[in-house]
Residue, then its C-alpha position, 0 to 999 in steps of 0.5 A: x478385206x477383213x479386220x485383224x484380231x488380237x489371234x491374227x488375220x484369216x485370210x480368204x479361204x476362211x472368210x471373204x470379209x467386206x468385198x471390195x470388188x466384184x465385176x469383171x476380170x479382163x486381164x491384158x499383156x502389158x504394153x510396156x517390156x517388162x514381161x508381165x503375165x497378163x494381169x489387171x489393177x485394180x482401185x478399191x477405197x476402204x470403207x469409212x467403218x472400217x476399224x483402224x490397225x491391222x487388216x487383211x486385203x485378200x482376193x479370190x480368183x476363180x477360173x477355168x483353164x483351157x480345156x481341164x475337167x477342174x476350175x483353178x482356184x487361188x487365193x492372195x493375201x497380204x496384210x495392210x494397216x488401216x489409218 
């Protein structure tokens, strides 16, 4: 997560900001018939310095597919307001 400035938000294939996670990603089918890939929540708290107002939540996901000579990488990015 990274503060937003008065020039916008970088999102994280510029810069990773604070990380608010970094563990294991065990994604699963969903249990229930809405067709979701499999996929996985997760809980983060914003810390207590964070500055207040605009924000970018941002996650890298890093993986390696079947048998591909390259890893796959994405990032997501969505902006949130810090209260």
């Amino acid at each position: 997560m990274q503060s937003c400035n008065s020039g916008g938000c970088v999102g994280a294939e510029k810069s990773h900001g604070t990380v608010l996670y970094a563990g294991p990603y065990n994604p699963q089918y969903s249990t229930t018939v809405d067709y979701k890939p499999p996929h996985q929540n997760f809980t983060v708290e914003v810390p207590t310095f964070f500055i207040t107002g605009k924000a970018v939540l941002s996650v890298t996901h890093l993986a390696l597919v079947g048998a591909g000579l390259e890893p796959m990488l994405e990032f997501k990015n969505v902006t949130v307001n810090i209260a």
